[in-house]
N, C-alpha and C positions, 0 to 999 in steps of 0.2 A: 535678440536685441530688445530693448525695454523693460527686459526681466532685473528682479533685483540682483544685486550681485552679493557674493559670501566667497570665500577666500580665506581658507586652511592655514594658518602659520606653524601653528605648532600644536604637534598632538603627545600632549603631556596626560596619556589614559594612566598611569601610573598614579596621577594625581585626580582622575576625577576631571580634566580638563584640558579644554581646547583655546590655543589662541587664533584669533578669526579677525576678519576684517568686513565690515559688512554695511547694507545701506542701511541710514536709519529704519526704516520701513520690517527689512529683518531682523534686526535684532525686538523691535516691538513683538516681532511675531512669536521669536525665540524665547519671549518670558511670560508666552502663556502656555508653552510646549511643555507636557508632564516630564518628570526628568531632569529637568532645569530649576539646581537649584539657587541661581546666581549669575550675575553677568557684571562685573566692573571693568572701568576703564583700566588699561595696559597703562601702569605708570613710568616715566621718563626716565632716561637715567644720562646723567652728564660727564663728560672728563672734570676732574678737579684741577688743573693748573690756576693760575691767577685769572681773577675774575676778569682783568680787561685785556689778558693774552691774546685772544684770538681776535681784535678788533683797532691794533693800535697801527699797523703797516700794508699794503698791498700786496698782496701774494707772489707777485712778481719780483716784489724787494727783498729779494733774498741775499744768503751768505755773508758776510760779515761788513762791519760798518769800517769806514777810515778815520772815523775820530775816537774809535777805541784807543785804549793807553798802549806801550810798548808790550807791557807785562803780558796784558793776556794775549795778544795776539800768539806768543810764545806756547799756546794751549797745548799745542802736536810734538812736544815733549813730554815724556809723561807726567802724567798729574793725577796725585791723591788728593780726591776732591775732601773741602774741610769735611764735609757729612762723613766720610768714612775715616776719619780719624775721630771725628767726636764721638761715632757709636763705639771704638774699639775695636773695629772690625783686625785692626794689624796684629795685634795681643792674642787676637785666637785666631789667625794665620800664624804667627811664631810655634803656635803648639801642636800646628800642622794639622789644621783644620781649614778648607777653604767653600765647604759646600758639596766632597763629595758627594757621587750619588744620589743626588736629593733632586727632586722636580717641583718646579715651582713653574706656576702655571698663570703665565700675565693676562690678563681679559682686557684688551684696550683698543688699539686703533691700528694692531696691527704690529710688522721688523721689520728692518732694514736689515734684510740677514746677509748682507754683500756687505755690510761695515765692517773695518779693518779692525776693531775693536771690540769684534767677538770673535769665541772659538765657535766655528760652525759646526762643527762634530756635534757641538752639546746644546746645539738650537733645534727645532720641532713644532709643531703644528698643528692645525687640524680646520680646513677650509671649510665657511659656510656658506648657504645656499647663495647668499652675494657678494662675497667678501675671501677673498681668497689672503692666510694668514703672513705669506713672504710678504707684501709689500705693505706700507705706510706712506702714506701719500701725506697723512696727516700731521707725525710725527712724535705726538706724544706715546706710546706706543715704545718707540726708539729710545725714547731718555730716557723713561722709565726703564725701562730694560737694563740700559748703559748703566744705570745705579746699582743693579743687584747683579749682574756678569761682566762689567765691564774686561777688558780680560787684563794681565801683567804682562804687557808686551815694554819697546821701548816708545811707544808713541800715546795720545789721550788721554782718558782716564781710565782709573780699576775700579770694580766695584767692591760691592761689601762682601761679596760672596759669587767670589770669580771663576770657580769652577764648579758650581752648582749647573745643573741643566735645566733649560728653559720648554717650555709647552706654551704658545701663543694659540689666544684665541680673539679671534679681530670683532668689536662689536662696532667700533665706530668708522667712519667711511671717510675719505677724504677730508670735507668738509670737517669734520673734528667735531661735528655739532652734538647728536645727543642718539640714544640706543633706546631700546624699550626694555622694561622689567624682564619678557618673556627670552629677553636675547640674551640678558643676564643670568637670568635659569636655566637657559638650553646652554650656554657658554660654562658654566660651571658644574654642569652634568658632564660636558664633554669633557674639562678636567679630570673627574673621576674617574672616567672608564677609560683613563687615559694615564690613569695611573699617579697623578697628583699627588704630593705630600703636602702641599703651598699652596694655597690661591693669593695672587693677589691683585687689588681691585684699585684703581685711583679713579676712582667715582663714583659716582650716588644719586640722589635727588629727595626731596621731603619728602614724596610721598611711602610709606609703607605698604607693602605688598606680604600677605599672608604665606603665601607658594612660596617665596623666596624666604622665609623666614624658617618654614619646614625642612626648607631643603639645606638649611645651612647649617642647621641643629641636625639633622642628619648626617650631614659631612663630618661635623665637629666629633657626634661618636663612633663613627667610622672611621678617625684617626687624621683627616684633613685639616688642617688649620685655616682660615680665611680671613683674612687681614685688609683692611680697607679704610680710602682717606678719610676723614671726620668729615670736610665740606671746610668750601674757601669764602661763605656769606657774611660773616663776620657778627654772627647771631647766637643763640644759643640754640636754635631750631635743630632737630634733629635731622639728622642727612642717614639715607638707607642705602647699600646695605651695612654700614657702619654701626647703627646705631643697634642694632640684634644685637644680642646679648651672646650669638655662639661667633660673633665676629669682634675679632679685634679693632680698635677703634682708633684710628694713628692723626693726633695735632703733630700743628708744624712749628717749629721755634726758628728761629735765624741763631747765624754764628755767634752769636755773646748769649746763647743761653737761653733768648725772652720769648716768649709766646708770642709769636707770629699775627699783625692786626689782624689779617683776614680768617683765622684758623677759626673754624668753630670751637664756642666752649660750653659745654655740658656735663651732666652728671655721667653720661655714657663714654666720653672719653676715655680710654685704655691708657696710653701711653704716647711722648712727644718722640719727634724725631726731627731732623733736617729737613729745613722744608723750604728756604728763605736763596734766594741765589745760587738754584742747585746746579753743578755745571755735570753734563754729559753727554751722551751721543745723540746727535742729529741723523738724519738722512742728508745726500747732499741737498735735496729739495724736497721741500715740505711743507705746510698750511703756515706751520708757525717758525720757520728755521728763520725766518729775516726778522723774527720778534724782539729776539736776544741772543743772538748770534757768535762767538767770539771766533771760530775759524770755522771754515767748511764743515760740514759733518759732525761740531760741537757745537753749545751753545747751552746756557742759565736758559730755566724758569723758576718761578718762585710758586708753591700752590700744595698742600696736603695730598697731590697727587704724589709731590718728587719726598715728601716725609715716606708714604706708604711703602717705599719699597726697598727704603733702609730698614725697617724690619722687619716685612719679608727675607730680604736678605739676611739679614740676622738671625732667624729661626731657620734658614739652611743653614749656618756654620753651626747651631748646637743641632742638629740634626745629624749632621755629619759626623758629629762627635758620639752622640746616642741617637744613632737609628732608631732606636724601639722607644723611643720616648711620645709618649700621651700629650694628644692637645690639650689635656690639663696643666700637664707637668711642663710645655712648654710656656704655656701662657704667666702661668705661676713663677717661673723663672727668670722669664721677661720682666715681669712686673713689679714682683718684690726685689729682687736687682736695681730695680731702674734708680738714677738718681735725679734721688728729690728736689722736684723746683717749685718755686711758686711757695704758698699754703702747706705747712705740712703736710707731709699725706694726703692719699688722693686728693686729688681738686680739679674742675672742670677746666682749667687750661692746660694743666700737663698730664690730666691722668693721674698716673702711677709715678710720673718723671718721665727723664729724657732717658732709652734704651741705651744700654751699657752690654756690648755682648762680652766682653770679657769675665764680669760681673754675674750675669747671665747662667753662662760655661762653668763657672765656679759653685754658683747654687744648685745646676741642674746634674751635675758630678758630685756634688755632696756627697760623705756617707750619711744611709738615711740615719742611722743612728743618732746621730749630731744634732744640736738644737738648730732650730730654724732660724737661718739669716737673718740679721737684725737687716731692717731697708735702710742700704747706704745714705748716708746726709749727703747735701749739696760740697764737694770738695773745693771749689774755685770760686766762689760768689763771694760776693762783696756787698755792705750794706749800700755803696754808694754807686752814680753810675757816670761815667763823663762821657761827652761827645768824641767819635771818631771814626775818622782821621779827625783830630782837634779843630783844621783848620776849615772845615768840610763848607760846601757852599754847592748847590743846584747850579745844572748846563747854563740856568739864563743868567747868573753872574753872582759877584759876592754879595749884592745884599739879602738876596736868598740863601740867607745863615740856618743853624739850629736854632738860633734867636726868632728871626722871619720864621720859623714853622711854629715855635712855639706859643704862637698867638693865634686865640680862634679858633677855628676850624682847619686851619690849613693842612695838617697832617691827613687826618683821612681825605681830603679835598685832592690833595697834590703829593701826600709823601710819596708813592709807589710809582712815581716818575721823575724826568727830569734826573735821572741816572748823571752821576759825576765820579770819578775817581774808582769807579766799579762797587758804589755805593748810592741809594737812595735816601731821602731823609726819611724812610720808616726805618733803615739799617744803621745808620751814621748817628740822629738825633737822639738824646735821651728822653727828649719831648715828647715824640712819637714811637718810643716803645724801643727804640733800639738803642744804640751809641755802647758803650765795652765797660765793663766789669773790671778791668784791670787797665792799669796806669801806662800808657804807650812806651816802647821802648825804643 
């Protein structure tokens, strides 16, 4: 009793280092110990869903709301969510590719692996010292999931890559809050020896971490690919482990195409995906299930978490196609495939473009003889953009039009609430970045 205390978290001797917990007092002591050549802090690491997700409802308020519209309450039919039709995911299921064989390895908050909308044959795990992988209290974990295996049953939704197998490793706890770098390192070693072809990641945080930059550039030549959100701050700051250069770097766009307000934009950006109203599996109870809710056990988030594992999931269906294909040769096919938005060519809001696995599949089956893919142009864009639904107006009444958002400030102040029509004004307005590309029908 009154002795300092020190407390072993992680013994990474492979690297030279130990993660520890300690009173000020020792760690003073420990940087004048020969041998030591280094002590920083263990940086944070957060879920990426939308930034005011976990703070808008009571926990208690769960399951679905009664002023939702008809339509979706209909959810427990099944449903291809837009994100898997806009990567092409059905195009290279036609060619009978669905993600055999491939392990893809989620790092998040956990499964819900009693959901009716996995195949549990092809879920998996591996418990850490506090956190045991079956359960998701929190739920992000669970959506995420439902995006890359949802299964082809006659109820919910399919994923992008429905008969790929899953390897869950839980960093974050109930509360959904936030994991350490060091949990992120040991989470992503246990992918490896766990036989991973996939990592994928919907989270980050600014700060950079060395250890974890080693290690993932090691993965990447040992045949791993690691794919993670960009960040939901709506800045051009770099979010880790995203921003590493042996990790894919996934923006969100919503359904007409546009870059997403919250998505990070930077030069390190890889490539966009869905990321704007993503719907899939919930737990029936969880942190955030009463957030955005449509039926029991489903439910939208919006956040670079729910883009990350469109493709993920995508890099299992050409995986399945060429097993023995290089996280060179997958990233390269993702990328010069993807089509182009925004800027020609790369650009810090969509990368490469929005991921096309059809596209994809075509370049990474090439004969190599052939000249190199030209990178597809934008096929549906339009110079112009109109509001919709045309008529579109916020829960508090019609004078909160796209007219009322487009004054001011009021889009980042208020667009990302105030849900109407299963639309908000960052999705409905053209004022705030969203409204449709093409002429209503």
């Amino acid at each position: 009793p009154g002795q300092p205390k020190l407390k072993v978290n992680y013994d990474f001797s492979n690297r030279n280092t130990y993660v520890i917990t300690a009173d000020p007092t020792v760690v003073e002591s420990l940087k004048l110990m020969d041998g030591v050549v280094s002590i920083k802090d263990d940086p944070i690491r957060y879920p990426f869903s939308s930034p005011n997700s976990l703070n808008k409802k009571n926990e208690d308020d769960i399951f679905f709301s009664s002023s939702r519209d008809d339509e979706s309450k209909r959810v427990l039919r099944e449903t291809m969510p837009y994100g898997v039709k806009m990567v092409k995911a059905p195009e290279v299921w036609e060619k009978g590719y669905g993600g055999e064989n491939v392990k893809i390895c989620v790092i998040d908050s956990g499964l819900d692996i009693g959901h009716r909308d996995f195949i549990t044959s092809n879920l998996n795990g591996v418990n850490t010292a506090q956190l045991d992988w079956n359960e998701d209290g929190c739920g992000h974990g669970t959506h995420v999931t439902g995006t890359i295996v949802g299964r082809d049953n006659d109820e919910g939704v399919i994923g992008v890559a429905p008969k790929a197998e899953i390897i869950t490793i839980r960093v974050f706890g109930n509360n959904c809050e936030w994991a350490y770098s060091s949990d992120l390192y040991d989470a992503a070693q246990t992918c490896r020896d766990n036989g991973a072809n996939i990592i994928s990641m919907s989270l980050g945080g600014p700060t950079r971490d060395d250890l974890e930059d080693e290690l993932f550039e090691e993965l990447a030549k040992n045949g791993v690919i690691s794919i993670a959100a960009a960040g939901n701050s709506m800045s051009t700051r770099f979010m880790y482990p995203a921003s590493y250069k042996s990790v894919m770097s996934v923006a969100a766009v919503n359904r007409w195409k546009r870059h997403a307000r919250f998505s990070q934009r930077n030069e390190q950006v890889d490539i966009a995906a869905p990321g704007v109203k993503v719907l899939s599996t919930f737990p029936d109870r969880c942190k955030i299930c009463g957030f955005f809710p449509i039926k029991r056990g489903y439910g939208w988030i919006d956040g670079t978490s729910m883009a990350c594992p469109h493709v993920s999931g995508v890099a299992a269906l050409l995986l399945s196609a060429k097993p023995d294909a290089t996280v060179t040769e997958l990233r390269e096919a993702m990328e010069q495939s993807a089509e182009d938005l925004g800027a020609k060519g790369h650009d810090n809001l969509y990368g490469n473009g929005l991921v096309d696995a059809d596209a994809a599949l075509k370049y990474l089956v090439k004969d190599n003889s052939s000249a190199s893919l030209t990178k597809r142009a934008p096929s549906d864009q339009a110079s112009s953009c109109i509001d919709f639904p045309s008529d579109w107006h916020d829960a508090n009444g019609s004078i909160y039009n796209c007219n009322w958002y487009a004054q001011g400030t009021n889009c980042p102040l208020y667009g990302d609430g105030f849900d109407r029509q299963g639309f908000t004004a960052n999705e409905a307005c053209c004022a705030c970045g969203g409204g449709s590309d093409a002429p209503e029908s």
